[in-house]
N, CA, C and O of each residue as an XYZ file, in Angstrom:
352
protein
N      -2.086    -40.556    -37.448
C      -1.638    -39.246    -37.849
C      -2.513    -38.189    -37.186
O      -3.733    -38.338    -37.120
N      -1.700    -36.805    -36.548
C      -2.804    -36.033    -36.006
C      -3.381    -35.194    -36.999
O      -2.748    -34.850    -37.997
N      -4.750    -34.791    -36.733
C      -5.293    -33.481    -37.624
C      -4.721    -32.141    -37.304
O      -4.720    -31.459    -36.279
N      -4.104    -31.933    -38.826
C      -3.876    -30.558    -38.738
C      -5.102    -28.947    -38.750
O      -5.741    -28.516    -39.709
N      -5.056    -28.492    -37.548
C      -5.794    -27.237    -36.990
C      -5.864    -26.325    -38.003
O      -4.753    -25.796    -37.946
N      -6.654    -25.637    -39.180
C      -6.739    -24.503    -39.699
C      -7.397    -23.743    -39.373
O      -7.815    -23.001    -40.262
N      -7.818    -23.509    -38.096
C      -8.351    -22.733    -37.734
C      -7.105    -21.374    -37.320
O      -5.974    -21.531    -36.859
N      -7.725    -20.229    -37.636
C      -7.247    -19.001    -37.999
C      -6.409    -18.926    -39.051
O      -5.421    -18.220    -38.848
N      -6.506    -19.513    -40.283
C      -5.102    -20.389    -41.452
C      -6.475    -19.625    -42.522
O      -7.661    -19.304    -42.445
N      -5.051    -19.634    -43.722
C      -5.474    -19.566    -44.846
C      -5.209    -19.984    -45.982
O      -4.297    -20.782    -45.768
N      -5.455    -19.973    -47.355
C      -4.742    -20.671    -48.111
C      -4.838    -19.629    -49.697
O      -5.845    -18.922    -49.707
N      -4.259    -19.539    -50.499
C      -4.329    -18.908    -51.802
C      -3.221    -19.664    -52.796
O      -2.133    -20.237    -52.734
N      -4.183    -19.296    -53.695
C      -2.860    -19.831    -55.125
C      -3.355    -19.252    -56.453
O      -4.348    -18.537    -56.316
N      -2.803    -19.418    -57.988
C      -3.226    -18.642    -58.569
C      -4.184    -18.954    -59.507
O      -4.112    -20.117    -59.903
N      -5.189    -18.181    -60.058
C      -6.725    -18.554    -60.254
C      -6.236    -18.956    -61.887
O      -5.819    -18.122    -62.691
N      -6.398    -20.482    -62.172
C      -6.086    -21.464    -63.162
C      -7.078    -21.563    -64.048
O      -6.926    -22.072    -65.158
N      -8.523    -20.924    -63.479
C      -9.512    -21.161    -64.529
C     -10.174    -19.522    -65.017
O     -11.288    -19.321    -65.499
N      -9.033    -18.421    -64.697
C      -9.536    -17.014    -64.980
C      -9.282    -16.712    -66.651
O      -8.273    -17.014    -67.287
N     -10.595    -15.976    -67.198
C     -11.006    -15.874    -68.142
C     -10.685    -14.421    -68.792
O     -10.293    -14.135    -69.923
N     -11.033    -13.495    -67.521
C     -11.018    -12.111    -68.053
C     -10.747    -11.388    -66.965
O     -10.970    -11.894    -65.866
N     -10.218    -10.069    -67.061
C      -9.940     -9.113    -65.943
C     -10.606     -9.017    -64.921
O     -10.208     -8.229    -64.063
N     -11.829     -9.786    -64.691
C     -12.662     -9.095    -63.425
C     -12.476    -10.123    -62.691
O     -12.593     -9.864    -61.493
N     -12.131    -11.634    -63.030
C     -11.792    -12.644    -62.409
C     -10.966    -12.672    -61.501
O      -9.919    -12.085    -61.775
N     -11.039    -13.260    -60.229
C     -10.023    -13.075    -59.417
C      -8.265    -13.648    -60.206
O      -8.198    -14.665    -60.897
N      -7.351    -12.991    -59.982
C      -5.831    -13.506    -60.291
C      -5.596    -14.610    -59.247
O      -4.774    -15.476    -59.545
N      -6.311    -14.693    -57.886
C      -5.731    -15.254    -57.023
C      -7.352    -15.545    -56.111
O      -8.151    -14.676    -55.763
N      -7.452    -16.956    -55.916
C      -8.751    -17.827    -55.091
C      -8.096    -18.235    -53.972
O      -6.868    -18.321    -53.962
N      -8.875    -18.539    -52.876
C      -8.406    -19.515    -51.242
C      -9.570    -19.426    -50.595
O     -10.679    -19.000    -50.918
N      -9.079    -19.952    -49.519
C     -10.128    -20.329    -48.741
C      -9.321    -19.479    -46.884
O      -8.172    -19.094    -46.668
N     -10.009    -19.487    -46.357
C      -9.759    -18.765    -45.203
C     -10.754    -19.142    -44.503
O     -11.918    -19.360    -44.840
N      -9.799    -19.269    -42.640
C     -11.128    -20.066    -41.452
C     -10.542    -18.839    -40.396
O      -9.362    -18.713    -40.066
N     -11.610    -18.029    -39.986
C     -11.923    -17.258    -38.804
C     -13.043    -17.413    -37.978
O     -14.241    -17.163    -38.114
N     -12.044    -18.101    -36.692
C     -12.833    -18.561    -35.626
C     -13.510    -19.677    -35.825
O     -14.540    -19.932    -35.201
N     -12.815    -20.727    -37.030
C     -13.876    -21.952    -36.982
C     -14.901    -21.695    -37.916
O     -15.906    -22.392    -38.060
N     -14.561    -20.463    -38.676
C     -15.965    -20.230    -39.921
C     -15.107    -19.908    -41.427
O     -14.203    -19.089    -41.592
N     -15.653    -20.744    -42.334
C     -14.897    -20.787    -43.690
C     -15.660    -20.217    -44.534
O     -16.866    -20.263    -44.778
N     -14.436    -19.460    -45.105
C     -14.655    -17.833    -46.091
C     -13.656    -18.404    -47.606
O     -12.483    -18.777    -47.638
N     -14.644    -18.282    -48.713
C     -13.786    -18.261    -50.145
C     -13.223    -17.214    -50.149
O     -13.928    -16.291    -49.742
N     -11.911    -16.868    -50.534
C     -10.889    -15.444    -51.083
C     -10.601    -15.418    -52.134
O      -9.879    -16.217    -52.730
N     -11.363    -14.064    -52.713
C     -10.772    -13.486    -54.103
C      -9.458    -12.721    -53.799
O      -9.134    -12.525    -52.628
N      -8.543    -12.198    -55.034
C      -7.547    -11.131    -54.870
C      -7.322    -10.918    -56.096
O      -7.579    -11.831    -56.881
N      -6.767     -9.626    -56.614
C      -6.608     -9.224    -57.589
C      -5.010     -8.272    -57.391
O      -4.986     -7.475    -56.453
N      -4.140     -8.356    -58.003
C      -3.076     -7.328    -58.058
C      -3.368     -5.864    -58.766
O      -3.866     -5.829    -59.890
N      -3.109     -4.938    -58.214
C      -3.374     -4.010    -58.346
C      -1.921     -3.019    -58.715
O      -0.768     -3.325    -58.410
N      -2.374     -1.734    -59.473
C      -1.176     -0.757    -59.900
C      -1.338      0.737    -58.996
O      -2.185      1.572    -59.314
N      -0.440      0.920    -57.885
C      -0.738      2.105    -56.976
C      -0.815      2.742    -57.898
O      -0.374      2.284    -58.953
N      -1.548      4.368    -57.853
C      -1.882      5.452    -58.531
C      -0.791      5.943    -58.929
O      -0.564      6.086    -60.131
N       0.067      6.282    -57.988
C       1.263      6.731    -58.435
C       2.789      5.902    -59.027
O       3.968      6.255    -59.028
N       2.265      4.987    -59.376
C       3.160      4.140    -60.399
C       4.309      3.421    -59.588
O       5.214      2.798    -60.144
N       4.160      3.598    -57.915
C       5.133      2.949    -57.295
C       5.407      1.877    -56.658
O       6.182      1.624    -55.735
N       4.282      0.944    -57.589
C       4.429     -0.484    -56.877
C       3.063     -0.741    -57.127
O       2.311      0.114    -57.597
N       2.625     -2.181    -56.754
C       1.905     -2.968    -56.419
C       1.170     -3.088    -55.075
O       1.713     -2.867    -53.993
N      -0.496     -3.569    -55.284
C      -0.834     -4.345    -54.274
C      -1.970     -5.010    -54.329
O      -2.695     -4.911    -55.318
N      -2.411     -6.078    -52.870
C      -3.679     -7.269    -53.384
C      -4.796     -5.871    -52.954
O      -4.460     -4.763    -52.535
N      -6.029     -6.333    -53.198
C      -7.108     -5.832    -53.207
C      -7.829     -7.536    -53.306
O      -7.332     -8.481    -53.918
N      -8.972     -7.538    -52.598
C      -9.669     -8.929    -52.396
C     -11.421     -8.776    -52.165
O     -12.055     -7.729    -52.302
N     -11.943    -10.031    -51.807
C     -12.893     -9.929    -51.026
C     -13.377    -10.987    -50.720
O     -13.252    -11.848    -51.591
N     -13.948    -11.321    -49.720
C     -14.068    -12.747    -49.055
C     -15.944    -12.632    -48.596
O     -16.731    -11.772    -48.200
N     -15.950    -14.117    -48.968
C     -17.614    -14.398    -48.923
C     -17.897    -15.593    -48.121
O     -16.952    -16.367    -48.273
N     -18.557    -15.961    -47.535
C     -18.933    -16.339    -46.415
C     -19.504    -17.912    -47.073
O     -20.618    -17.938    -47.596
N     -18.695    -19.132    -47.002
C     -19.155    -20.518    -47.513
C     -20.099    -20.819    -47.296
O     -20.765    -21.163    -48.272
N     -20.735    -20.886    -45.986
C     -21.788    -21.302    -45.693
C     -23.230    -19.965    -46.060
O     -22.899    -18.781    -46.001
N     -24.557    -20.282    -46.371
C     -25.214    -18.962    -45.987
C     -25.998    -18.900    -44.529
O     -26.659    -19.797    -44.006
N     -25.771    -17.804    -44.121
C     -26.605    -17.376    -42.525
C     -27.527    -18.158    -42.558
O     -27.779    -18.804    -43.576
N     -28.298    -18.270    -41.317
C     -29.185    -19.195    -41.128
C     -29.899    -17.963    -39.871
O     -29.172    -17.219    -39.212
N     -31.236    -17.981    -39.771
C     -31.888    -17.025    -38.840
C     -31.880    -17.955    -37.442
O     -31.240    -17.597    -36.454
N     -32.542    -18.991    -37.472
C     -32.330    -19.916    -36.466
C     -32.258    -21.143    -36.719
O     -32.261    -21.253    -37.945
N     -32.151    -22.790    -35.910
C     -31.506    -23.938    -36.205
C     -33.331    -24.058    -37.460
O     -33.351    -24.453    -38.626
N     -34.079    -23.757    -36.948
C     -35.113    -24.647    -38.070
C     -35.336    -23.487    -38.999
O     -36.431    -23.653    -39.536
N     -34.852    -22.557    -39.348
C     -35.060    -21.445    -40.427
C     -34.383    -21.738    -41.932
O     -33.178    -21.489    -41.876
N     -34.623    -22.000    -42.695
C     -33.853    -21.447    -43.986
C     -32.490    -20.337    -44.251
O     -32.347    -19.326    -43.564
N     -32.062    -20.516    -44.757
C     -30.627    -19.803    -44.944
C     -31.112    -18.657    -45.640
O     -31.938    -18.727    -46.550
N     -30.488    -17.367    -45.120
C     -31.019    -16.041    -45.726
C     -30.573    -16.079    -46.790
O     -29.640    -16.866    -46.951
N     -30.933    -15.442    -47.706
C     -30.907    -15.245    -49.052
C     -30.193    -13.887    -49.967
O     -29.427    -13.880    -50.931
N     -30.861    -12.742    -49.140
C     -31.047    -11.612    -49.632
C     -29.268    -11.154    -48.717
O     -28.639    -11.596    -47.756
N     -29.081    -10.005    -49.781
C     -27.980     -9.079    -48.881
C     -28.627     -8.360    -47.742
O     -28.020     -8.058    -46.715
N     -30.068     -8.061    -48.003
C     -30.544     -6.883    -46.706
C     -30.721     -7.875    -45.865
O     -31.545     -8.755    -46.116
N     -29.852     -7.885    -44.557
C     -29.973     -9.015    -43.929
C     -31.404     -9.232    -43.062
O     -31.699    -10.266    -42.461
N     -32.303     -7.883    -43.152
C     -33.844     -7.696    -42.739
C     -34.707     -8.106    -42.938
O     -35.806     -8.086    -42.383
N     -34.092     -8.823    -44.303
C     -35.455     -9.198    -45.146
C     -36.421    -10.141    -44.787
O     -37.612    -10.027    -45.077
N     -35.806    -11.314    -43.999
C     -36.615    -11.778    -43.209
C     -37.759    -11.527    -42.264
O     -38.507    -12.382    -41.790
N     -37.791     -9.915    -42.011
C     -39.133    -10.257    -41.295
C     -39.972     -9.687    -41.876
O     -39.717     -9.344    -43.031
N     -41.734     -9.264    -41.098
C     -42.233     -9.661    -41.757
C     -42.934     -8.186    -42.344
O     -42.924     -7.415    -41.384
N     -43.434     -7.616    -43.344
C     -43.643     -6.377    -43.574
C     -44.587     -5.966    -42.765
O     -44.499     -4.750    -42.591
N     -45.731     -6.612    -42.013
C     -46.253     -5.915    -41.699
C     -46.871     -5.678    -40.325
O     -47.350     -6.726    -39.893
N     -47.045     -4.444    -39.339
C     -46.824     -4.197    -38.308
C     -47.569     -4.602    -37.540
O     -48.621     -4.056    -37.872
N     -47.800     -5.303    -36.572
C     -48.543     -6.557    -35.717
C     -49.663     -5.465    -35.131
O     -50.847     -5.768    -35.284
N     -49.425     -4.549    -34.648
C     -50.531     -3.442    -33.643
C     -50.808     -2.568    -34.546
O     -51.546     -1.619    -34.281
């Protein structure tokens, strides 16, 4: 059987274990360029009462890595890694 390619593919369905409003309505997974991203979505009420739409946000599966023997960054400031203080 051949392997099926998901690369640039995505996937969603509806969130089976949501608890409360802030929870996503809708989880997946998504591959850009060969790199896999979890997807939130939430349905939303336009302002002006004329419909619907998703609103989301997607987070990165794996965490960054600075280089092959570094530790995976941690922090959102992606800076944080170096080092505070100024060599000269």
């Amino acid at each position: 059987m051949t392997q099926y390619d998901n690369t640039n593919r995505f996937i969603m369905s509806r969130n089976a274990k949501r608890e409360t409003e802030k929870h996503p309505e809708f989880t997946g997974t998504i591959n850009v360029e060969g790199v896999e991203y979890w997807l939130n979505a939430w349905v939303q009420e336009k302002k002006d009462g004329s419909g619907k739409f998703f609103s989301g946000s997607i987070k990165r599966k794996e965490p960054l890595t600075i280089g092959p023997d570094e530790p995976p960054v941690k922090s959102k400031n992606k800076i944080d890694y170096l080092d505070d203080e100024i060599p000269f």
